[in-house]
C-alpha positions in Angstrom: 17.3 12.5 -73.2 19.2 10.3 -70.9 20.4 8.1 -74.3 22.0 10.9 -75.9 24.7 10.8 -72.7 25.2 7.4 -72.5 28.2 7.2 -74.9 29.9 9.4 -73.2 29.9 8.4 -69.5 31.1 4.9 -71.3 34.0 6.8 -71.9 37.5 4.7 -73.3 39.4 3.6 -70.3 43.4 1.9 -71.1 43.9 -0.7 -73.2 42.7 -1.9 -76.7 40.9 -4.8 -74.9 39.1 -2.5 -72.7 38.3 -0.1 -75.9 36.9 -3.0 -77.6 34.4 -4.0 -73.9 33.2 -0.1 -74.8 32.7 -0.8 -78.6 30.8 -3.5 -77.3 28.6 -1.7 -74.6 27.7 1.1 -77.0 26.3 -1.3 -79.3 24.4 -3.5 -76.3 23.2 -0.2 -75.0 21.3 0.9 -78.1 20.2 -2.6 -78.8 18.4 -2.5 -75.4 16.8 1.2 -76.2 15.4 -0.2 -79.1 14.1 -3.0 -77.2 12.3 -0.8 -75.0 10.8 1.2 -77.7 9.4 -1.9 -79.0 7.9 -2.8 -75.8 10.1 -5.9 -75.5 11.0 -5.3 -71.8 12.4 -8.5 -70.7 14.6 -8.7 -73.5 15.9 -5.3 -73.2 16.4 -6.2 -69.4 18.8 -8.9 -70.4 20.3 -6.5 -72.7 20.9 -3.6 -70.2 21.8 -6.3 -67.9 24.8 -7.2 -70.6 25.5 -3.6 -70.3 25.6 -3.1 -66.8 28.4 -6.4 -66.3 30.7 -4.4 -68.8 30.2 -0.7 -67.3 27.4 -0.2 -64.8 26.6 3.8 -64.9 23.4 5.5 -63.2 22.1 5.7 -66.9 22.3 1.9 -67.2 21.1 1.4 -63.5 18.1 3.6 -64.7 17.2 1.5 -67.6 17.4 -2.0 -65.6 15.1 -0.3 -63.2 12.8 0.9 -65.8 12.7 -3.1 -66.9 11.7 -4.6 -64.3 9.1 -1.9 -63.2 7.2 -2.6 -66.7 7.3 -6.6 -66.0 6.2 -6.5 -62.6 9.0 -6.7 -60.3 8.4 -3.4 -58.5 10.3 -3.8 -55.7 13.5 -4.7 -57.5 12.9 -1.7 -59.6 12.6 0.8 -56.7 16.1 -0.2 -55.8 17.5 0.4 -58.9 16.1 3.6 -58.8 17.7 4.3 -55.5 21.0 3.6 -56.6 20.9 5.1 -59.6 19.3 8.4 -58.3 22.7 8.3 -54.8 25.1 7.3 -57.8 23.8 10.1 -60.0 23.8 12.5 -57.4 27.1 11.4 -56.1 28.9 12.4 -60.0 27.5 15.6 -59.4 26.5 15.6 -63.5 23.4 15.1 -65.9 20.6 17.0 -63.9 18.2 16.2 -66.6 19.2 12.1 -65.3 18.8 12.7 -61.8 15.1 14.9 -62.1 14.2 11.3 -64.3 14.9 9.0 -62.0 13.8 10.9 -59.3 10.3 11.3 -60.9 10.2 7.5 -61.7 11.0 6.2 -58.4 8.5 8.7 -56.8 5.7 7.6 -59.1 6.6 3.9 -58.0 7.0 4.0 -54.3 3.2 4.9 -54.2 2.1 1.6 -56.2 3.9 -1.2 -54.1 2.0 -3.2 -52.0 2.9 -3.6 -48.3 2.6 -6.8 -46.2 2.5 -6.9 -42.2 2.6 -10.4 -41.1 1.7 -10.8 -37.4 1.9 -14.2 -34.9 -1.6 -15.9 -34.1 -2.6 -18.4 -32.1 0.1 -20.9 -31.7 2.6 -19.6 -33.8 4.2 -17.6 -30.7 7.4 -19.5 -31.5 7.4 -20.4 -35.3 9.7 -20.3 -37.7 8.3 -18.4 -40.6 9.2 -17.9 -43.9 8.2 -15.7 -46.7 8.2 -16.5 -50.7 11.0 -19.3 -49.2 12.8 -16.9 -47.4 13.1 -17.3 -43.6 12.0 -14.1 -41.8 13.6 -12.6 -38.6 11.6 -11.0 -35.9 12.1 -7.7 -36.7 10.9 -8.6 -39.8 7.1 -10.0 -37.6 4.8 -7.0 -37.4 6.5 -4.3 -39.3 5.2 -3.6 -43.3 7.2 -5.4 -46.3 7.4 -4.3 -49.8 6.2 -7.0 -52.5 5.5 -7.1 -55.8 2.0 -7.5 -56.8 0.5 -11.2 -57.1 0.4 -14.4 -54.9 2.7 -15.1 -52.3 3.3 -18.0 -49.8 3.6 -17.9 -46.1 5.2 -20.7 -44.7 4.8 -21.5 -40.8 7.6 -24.4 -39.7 7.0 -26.0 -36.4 8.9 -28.8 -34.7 9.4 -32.1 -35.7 9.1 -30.9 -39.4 5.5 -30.2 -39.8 4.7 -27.1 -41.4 2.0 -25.7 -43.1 1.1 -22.9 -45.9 -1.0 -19.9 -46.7 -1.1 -17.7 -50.0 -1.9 -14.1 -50.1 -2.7 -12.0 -53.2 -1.7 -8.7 -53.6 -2.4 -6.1 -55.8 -1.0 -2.9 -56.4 -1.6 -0.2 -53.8 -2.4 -2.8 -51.1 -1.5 -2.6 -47.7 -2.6 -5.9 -46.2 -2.2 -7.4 -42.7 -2.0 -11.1 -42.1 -2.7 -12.9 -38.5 -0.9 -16.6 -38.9 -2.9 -19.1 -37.0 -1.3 -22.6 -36.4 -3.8 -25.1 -37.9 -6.2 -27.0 -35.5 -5.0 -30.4 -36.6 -1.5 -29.4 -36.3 -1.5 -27.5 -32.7 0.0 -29.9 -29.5 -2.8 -31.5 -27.8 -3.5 -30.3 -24.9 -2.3 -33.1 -21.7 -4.9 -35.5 -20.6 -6.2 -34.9 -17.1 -6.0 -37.6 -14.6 -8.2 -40.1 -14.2 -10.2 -39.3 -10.9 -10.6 -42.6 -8.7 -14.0 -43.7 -8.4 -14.7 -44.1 -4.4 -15.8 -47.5 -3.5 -19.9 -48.0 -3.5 -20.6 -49.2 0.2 -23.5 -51.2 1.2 -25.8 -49.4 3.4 -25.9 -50.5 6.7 -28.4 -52.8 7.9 -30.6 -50.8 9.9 -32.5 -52.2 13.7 -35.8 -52.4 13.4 -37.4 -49.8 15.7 -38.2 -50.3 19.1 -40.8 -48.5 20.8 -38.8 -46.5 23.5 -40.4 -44.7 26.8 -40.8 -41.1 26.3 -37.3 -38.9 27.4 -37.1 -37.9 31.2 -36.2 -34.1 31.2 -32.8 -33.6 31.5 -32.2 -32.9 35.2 -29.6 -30.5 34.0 -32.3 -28.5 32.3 -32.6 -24.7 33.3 -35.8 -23.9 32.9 -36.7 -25.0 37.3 -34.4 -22.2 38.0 -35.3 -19.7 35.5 -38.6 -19.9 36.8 -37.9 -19.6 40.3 -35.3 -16.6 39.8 -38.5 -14.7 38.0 -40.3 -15.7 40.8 -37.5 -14.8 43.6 -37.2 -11.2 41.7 -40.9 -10.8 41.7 -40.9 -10.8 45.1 -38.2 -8.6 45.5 -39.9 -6.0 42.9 -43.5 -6.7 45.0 -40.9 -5.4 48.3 -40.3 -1.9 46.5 -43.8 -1.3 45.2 -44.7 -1.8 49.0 -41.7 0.4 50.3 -43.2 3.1 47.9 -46.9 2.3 49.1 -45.6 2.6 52.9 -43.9 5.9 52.3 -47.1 7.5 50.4 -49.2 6.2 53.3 -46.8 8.4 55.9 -47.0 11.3 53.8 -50.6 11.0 53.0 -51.2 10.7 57.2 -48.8 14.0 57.9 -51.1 16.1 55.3 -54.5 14.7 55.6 -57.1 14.9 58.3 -59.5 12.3 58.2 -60.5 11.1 54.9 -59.9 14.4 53.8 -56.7 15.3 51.7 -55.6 18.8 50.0 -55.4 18.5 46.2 -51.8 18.8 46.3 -51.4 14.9 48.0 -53.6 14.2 44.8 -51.0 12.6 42.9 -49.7 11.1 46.3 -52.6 9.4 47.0 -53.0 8.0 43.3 -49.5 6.8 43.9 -50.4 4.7 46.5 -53.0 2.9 44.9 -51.3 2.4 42.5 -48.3 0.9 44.7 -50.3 -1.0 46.5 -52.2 -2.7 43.7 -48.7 -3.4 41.6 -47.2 -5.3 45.7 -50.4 -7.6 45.3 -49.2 -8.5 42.1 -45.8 -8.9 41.8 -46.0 -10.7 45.3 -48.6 -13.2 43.8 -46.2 -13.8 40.6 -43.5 -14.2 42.6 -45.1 -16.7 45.2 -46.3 -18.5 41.9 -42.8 -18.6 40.4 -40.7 -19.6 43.1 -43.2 -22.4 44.2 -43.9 -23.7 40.2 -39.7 -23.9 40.4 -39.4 -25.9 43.5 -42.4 -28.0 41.7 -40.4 -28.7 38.8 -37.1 -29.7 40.2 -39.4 -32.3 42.6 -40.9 -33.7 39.5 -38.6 -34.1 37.2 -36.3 -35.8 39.8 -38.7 -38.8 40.3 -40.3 -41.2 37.6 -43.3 -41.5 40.3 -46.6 -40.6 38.4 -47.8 -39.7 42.0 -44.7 -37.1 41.9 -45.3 -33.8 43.7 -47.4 -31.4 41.1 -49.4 -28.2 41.6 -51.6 -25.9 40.2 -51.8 -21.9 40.3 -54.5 -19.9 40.3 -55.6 -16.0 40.2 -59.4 -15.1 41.6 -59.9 -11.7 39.8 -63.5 -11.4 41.8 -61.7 -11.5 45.5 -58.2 -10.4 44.4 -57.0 -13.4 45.9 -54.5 -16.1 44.7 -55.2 -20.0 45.0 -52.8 -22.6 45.7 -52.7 -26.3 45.3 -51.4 -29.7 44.8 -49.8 -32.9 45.8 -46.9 -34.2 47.8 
């Protein structure tokens, strides 16, 4: 039992008043073991405490640690049992000490909460404090060991406005807190500016309508001289058609006698029909063409009602083409 060692590790150092400080621990030291027997922790904390300010020894370290564990400050008492377990180790002495203190700060370490505290909207550039007790970025975002019960965040912004947030913990918990600056608290955004309304103009007054003569057509228009280049290549395509008639004529002359044509100047003389019929036509569309274009530009040149006009006509009975009009 880690009690049974403790009066020798406060062994007598030099001096009678230094003998009498020992006296004096031994007795605190079993006054605090009593205490914990009774269950009276945070009186045998003060005790061991007493202790520790005369002589501090990994047995004593232990006990403290042990105190504070049973009265809920857990993360106090994990570092006593740190120290106590390096300073134990460190004398090279009292295994049956060391295995203890081991075995109590491994039981522990699994029952502290853990608290990861992250920025939120607005608080990018916050002071922050925990329990009253300013935190430093590395601090933001990374898990912190507290001892189970409420505990107050704190979020400072400028001009002295701050505001708070409590978060209970229990044992075991491993809880994660976003901090969001308070909607009443965050800068307001800058007001846009004011558009300038555009001036409402009076519509202007508006001319009774007239009755106006109907447009002339534009004497610029292109339409006289489309009509007459249509016609113009009419009667260039009506020239071929006849070439093509006049050359299946000759041919059909050298190979026929009479009326009378071998079947191989079939096709030739189908051709020439043909040839001839298509020379009637395109020389009637292109006799109609260029004269309706030499008709339009004399009309539209002169506002006279009585201005030059014609009309164009095809006989299908006769195959003949009618002219006519007025100059």
């Amino acid at each position: 039992m880690v009690a049974a060692v403790v009066a020798l590790a406060l062994s007598s150092p030099a001096g009678a008043d230094a003998e009498a400080e020992l006296v004096r621990a031994r007795k605190l030291y079993s006054q605090g073991l009593t205490q914990e027997a009774a269950g009276d922790w945070a009186g045998a904390l003060a005790t061991f405490e007493d202790v520790a300010r005369i002589k501090a020894t990994p047995q004593v370290r232990f006990h403290v640690a042990r105190c504070k564990e049973h009265l809920g400050r857990l993360n106090e008492a994990l570092g006593g049992y740190r120290m106590a377990e390096y300073e134990a180790e460190q004398a090279d002495k009292e295994p049956a000490l060391i295995d203890e203190v081991k075995k109590a700060r491994e039981a522990l370490e699994g029952r502290i909460p853990r608290l990861t505290i992250v920025r939120g909207q607005g608080a990018e550039a916050i002071k922050i404090e925990l329990d009253g007790v300013a935190l430093g970025d590395p601090q933001i975002g990374q898990p912190i060991t507290l001892d189970p019960g409420p505990h107050v965040l704190t979020g400072i912004l400028e001009k002295g406005k701050t505001f708070k947030r409590t978060v209970t913990l229990a044992e075991r918990d491993a809880v994660r807190i976003e901090l969001d600056v308070p909607e009443d608290l965050m800068a307001p955004a800058p007001p846009q500016p004011a558009r300038p309304t555009p001036p409402v103009s009076e519509p202007p007054e508006v001319a009774p309508a007239r009755e106006r003569p109907a447009p002339r057509a534009d004497s610029r228009s292109a339409a006289p001289w489309i009509v007459g280049g249509l016609g113009v290549a009419s009667l260039a395509t009506s020239a071929v058609f006849y070439s093509l008639r006049l050359r299946a004529e000759d041919e059909l002359d050298r190979g026929c006698i009479g009326r009378t044509c071998p079947d191989t100047l079939k096709g030739t003389q189908a051709n020439g029909e043909t040839y001839a019929a298509l020379s009637g036509v395109t020389l009637g569309l292109g006799i109609v063409g260029v004269g309706a274009g030499v008709l339009m530009l004399l009309g539209r040149e002169s506002p006279n009602p009585t201005a030059p006009a014609a009309a164009i006509g095809v006989d299908r009975r006769g195959g003949q083409l009618r002219f006519s009009g007025r100059f």
